[in-house]
N, C-alpha and C positions, 0 to 999 in steps of 0.2 A: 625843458618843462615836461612834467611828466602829466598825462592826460587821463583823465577817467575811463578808459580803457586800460591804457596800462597797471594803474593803480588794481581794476577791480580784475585782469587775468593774472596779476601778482596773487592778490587773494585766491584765485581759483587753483592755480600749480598747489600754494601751498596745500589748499585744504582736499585736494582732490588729486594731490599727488600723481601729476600729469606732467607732461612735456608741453614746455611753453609753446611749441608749436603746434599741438592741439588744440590749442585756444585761441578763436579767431571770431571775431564781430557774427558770423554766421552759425559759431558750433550753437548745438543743440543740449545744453545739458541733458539731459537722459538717453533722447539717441547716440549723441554722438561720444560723451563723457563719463557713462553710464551712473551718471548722478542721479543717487534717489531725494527722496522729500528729506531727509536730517541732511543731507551732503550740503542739500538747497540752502536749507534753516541756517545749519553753520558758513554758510557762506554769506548769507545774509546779516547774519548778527555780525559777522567782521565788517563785511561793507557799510552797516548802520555808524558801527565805531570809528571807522577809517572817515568817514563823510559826515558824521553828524548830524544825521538822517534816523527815519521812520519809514521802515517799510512794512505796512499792513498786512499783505497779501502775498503769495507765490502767484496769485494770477496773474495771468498773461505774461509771465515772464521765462520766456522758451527758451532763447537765446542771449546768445551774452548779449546780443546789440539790445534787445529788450531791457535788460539791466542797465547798461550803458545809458540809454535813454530816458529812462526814468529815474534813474540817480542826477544823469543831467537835469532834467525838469524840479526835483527836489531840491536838488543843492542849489537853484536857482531863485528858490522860494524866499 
């Protein structure tokens, strides 16, 4: 079964053309990924497709566990 982590560090490698090892429930998109705001945007509009979601905001969304979490509570809805 593949988890909404995995799902949403698949979408990050691609878009952000990274070693899956660099993506970890704790990375930082900007610190640690040097993802700016479109990197964000386009990662977002995949994760909205992939999950069939609505993401309003980049706020509060720092880390991938942040992402993670809130896709959880969304896809939940």
């Amino acid at each position: 079964m593949t988890t909404t982590f995995d799902k949403i560090k698949t979408i990050i490698v691609d878009q952000l053309d990274v070693e899956e090892t660099a993506v970890k429930p704790e990375t930082n998109f900007e610190n640690d990924l040097d993802a700016d705001s479109l990197d964000l945007f386009q990662i977002i509009n995949d994760i909205e497709d992939e999950f069939d979601i609505v993401i309003d905001t980049e706020e509060g969304l720092i880390t991938v566990n942040d992402l993670v979490a809130f896709v959880d509570k969304e896809a939940t809805k």
